[in-house]
MDTraj code that builds the backbone (N, CA, C; nanometers):
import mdtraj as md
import numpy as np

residues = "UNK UNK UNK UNK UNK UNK UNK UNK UNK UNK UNK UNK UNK UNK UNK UNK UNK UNK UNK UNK UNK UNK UNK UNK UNK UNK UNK UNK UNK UNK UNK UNK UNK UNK UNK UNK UNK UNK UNK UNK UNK UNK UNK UNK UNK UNK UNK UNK UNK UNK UNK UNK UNK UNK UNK UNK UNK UNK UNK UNK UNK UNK UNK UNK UNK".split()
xyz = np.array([
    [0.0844, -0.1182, 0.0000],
    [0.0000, 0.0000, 0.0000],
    [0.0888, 0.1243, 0.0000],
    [0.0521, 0.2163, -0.0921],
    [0.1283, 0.3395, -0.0745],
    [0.0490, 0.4651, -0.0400],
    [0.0989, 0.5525, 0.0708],
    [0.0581, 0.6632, 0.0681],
    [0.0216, 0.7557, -0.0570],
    [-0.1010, 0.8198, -0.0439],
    [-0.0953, 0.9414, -0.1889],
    [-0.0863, 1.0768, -0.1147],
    [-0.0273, 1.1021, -0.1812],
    [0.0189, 1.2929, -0.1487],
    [-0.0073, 1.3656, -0.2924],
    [-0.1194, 1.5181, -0.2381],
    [-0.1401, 1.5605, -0.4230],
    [-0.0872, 1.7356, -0.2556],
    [-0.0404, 1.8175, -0.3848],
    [0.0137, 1.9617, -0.3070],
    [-0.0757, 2.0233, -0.4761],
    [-0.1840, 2.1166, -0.4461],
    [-0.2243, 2.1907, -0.5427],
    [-0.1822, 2.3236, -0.5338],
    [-0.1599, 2.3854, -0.6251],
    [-0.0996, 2.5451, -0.6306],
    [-0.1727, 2.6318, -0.7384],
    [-0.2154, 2.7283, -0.6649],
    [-0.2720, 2.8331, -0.7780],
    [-0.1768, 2.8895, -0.9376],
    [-0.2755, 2.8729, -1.0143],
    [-0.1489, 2.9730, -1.1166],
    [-0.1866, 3.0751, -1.1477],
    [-0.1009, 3.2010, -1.0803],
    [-0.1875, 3.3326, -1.0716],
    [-0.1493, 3.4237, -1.1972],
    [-0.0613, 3.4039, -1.3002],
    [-0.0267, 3.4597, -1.4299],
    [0.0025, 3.3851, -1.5244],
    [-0.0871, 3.3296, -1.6311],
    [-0.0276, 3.2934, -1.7875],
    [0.0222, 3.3531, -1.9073],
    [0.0932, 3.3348, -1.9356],
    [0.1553, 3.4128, -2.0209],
    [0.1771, 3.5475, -2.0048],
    [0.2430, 3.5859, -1.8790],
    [0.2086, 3.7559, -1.8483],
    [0.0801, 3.7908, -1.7630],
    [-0.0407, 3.7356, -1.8169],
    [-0.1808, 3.7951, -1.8069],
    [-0.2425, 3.7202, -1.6437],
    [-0.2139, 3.8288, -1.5755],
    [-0.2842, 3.7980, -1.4374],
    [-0.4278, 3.7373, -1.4343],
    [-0.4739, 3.6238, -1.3566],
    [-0.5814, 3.5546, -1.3411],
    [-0.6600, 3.6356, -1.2163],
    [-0.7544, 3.6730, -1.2396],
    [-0.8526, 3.7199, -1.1627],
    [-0.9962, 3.6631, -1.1166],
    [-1.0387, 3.6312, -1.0167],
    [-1.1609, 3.6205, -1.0174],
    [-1.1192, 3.5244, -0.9094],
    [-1.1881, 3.4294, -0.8298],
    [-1.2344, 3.2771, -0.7867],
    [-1.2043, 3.1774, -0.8668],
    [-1.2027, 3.1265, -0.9662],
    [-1.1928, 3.0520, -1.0605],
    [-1.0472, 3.0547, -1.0984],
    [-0.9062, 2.9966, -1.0211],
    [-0.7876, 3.0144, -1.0692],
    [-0.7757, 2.8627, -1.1118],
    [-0.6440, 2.8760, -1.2538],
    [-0.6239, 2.7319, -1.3163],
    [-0.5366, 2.6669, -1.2015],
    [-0.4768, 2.5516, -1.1964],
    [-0.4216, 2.4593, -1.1005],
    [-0.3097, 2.3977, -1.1843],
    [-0.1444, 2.4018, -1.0915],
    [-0.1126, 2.2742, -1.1023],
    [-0.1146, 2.1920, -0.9748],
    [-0.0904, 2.0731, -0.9878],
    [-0.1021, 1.9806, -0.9003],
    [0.0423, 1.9348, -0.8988],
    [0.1360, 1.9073, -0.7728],
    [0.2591, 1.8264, -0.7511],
    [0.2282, 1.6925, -0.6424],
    [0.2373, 1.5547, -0.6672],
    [0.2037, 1.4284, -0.6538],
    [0.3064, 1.3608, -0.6318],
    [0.2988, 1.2565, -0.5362],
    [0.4079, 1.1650, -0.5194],
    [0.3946, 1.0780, -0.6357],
    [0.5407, 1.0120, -0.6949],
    [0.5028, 0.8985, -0.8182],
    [0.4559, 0.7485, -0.7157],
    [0.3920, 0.6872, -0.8233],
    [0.2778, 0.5892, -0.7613],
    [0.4509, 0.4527, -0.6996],
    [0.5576, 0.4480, -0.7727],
    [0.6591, 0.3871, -0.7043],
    [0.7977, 0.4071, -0.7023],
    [0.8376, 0.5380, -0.7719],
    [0.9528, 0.5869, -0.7438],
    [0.9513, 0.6987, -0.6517],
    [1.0278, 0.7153, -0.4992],
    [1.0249, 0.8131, -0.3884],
    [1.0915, 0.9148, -0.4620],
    [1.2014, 0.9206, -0.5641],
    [1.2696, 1.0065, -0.5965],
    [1.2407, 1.1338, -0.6841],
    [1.1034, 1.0758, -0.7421],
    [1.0149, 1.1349, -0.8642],
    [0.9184, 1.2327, -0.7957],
    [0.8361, 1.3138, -0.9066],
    [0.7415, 1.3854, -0.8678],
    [0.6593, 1.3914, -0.9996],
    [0.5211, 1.3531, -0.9828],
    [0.4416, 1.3827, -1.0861],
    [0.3785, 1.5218, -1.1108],
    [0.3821, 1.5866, -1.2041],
    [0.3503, 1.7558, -1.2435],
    [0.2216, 1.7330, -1.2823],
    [0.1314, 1.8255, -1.2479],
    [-0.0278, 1.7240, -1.3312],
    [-0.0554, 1.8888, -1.3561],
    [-0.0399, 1.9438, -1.5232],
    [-0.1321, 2.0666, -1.5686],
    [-0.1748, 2.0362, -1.7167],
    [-0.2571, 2.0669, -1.6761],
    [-0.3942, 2.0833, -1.7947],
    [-0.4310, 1.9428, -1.7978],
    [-0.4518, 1.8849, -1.7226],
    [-0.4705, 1.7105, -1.7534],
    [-0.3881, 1.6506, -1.8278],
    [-0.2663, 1.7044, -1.8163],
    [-0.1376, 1.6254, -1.8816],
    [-0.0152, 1.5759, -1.7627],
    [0.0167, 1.4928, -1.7352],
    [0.1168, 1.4305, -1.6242],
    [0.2801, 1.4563, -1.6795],
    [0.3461, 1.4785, -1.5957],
    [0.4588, 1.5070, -1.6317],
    [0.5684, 1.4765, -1.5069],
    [0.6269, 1.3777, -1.5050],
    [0.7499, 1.2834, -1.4424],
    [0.8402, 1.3408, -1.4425],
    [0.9200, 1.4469, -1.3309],
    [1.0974, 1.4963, -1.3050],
    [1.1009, 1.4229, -1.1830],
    [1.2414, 1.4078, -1.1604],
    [1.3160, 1.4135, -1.0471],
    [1.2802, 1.4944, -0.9341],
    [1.2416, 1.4895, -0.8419],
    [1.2261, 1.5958, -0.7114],
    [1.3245, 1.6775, -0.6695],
    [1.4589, 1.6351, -0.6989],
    [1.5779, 1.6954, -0.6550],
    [1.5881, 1.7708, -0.7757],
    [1.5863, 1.8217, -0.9528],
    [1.6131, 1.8712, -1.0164],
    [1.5063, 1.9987, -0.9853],
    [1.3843, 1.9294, -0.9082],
    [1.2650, 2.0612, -0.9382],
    [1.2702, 2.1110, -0.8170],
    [1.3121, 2.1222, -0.7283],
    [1.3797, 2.1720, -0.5870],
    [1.5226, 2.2656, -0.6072],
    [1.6334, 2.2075, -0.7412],
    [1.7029, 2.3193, -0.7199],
    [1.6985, 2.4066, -0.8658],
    [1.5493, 2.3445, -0.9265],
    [1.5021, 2.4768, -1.0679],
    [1.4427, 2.5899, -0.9492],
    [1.3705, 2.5966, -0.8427],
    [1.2664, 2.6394, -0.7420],
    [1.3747, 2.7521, -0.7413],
    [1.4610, 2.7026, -0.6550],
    [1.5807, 2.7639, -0.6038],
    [1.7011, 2.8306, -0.7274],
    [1.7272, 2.7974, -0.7908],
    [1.8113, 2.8559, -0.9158],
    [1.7078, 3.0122, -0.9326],
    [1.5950, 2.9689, -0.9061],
    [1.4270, 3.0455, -1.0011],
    [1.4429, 3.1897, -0.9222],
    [1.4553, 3.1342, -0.7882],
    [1.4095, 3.2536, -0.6707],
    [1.5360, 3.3241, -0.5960],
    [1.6296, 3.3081, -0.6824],
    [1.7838, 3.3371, -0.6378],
    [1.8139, 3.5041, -0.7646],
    [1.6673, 3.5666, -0.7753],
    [1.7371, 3.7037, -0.8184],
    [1.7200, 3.8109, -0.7690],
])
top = md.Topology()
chain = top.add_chain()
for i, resn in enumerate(residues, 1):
    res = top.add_residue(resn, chain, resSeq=i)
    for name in ("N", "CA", "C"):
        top.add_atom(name, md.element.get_by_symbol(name[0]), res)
traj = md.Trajectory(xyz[None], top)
């Protein structure tokens, strides 16, 4: 049996253009169903598989200006 973990996050600008209202789009960050090392990306109903450690130091590379 494996634990599920989903972390949802608002996305408050696409393409530039600030989202307003109640109604904000979502991504979702997910544990992978059997690799600990992975992280599943879930936007627009499309899944997307990195490393946890590469997207922890993109976060950090990101917020280092």
């Amino acid at each position: 049996m494996s634990l599920k973990v989903e972390n949802v996050l608002k996305v408050y600008e696409t393409d530039g253009e600030e989202h307003k209202g109640i109604n904000y789009p979502t991504i979702s960050v997910k544990n992978h169903w059997a690799i600990t090392e992975r992280v599943v990306l879930v936007i627009e109903n499309k899944k997307y598989t990195v490393l946890a450690r590469d997207l922890q130091k993109a976060i950090t590379n990101a917020t280092n200006t």
